[in-house]
C-alpha positions, 0 to 999 in steps of 0.5 A, a space after each residue: 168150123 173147129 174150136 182149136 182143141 185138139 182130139 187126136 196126134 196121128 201120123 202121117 202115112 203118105 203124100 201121093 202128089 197128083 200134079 199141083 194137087 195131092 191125095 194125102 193118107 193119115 193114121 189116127 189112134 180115135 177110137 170108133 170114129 165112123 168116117 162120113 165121105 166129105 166130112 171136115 177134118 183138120 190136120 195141122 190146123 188146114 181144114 181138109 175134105 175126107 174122102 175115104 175112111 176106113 179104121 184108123 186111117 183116112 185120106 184127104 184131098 189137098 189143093 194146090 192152093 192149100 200146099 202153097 198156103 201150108 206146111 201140108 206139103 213139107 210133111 214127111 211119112 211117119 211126122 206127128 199132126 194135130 187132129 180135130 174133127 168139125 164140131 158140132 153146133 151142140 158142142 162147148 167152145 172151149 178154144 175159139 173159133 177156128 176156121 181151117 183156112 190158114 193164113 200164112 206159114 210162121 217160124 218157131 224162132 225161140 224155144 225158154 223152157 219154164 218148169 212144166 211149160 214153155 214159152 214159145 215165140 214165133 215169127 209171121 209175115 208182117 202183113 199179119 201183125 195188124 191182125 194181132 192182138 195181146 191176149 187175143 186168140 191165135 191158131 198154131 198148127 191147128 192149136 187153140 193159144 193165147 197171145 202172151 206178147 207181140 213182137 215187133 216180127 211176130 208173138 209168143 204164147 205158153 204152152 201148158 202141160 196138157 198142151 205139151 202131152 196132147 199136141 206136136 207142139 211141145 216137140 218143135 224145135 226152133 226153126 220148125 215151121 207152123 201153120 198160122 190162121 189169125 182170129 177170124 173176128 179180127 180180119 173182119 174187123 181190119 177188113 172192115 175198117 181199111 175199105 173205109 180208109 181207117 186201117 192204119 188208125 189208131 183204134 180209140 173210143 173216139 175213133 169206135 163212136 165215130 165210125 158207129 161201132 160204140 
């Protein structure tokens, strides 16, 4: 489990594919990290399993199923990425809770530039709007972010300053592609109410005291 606040910015070193699998190596500037072989370790927002450590690089095993799902596979040697190692249960919450286990790849499709922020708009898949809330918590490539507005065909959030020094976000040009992982209280909420045929109503205080939620 991470929180969406990110640690680092590495680079990566190289993707040695292995079939459908690939064994994946990634720089990192963290200080005294002390690798633990099998640790979580997100890169981009895909919670990844680290299977050799040793200064400033690791490697990481990647899935077929994780390729398929991410941008992991697209990434070129040198490419910036987001780090956040798993937190602990004594660690603030300062983000939201961020699984690593993303849901779908989205398009970064606006880039308005507002003084030291910036305002970004991307595009999902329709199948995730329904999990998409205004104001509600979003991971981008592994970044903890406000929901500003929704779209018909996707949303837009700010990026602060800090934002913009700490991550790759402040760097992507329209076009660039994302990893998206929607709230995880959401998906079960949505999973929740479609098994009881409710997915596409409109959720009101009525509609909540009748299936029991109020």
């Amino acid at each position: 489990m991470f929180t969406g606040l990110i640690q680092d910015t590495g680079r990566i070193v190289r993707t040695v594919h292995q079939g459908r699998a690939a064994l994946m190596t990634v720089s990192t500037a963290m200080e005294n990290p002390q690798w633990i072989r099998g640790e979580s370790i997100a890169v981009n927002g895909v919670c990844l399993t680290l299977v050799n450590g040793a200064g400033g690089e690791f490697d990481v095993d990647i899935s077929p199923e994780t390729l398929r799902r991410s941008t992991l596979g697209t990434l070129s040697p040198g490419e910036a990425v987001n780090l956040e190692r798993a937190m602990r249960l004594s660690d603030r919450l300062g983000g939201h809770l961020v699984t690593g286990h993303v849901d779908a790849v989205g398009i970064k499709t606006l880039r308005k530039d507002m003084g030291d922020s910036l305002e970004m708009e991307i595009s999902i898949p329709e199948a995730l709007m329904p999990l998409m809330v205004e104001k509600g918590s979003i991971a981008v490539d592994g970044v903890s972010l406000t929901v500003n507005a929704l779209r018909k065909a996707g949303f837009t959030v700010a990026i602060i300053p800090h934002t913009m020094a700490g991550t790759t976000l402040g760097r992507a040009k329209a076009g660039r592609r994302v990893n998206i992982e929607t709230d995880i209280l959401g998906k079960y909420v949505y999973r929740y109410l479609a098994e009881r045929g409710a997915g596409q109503q409109a959720v009101t205080e009525e509609f909540l005291a009748r299936h029991g939620f109020v």
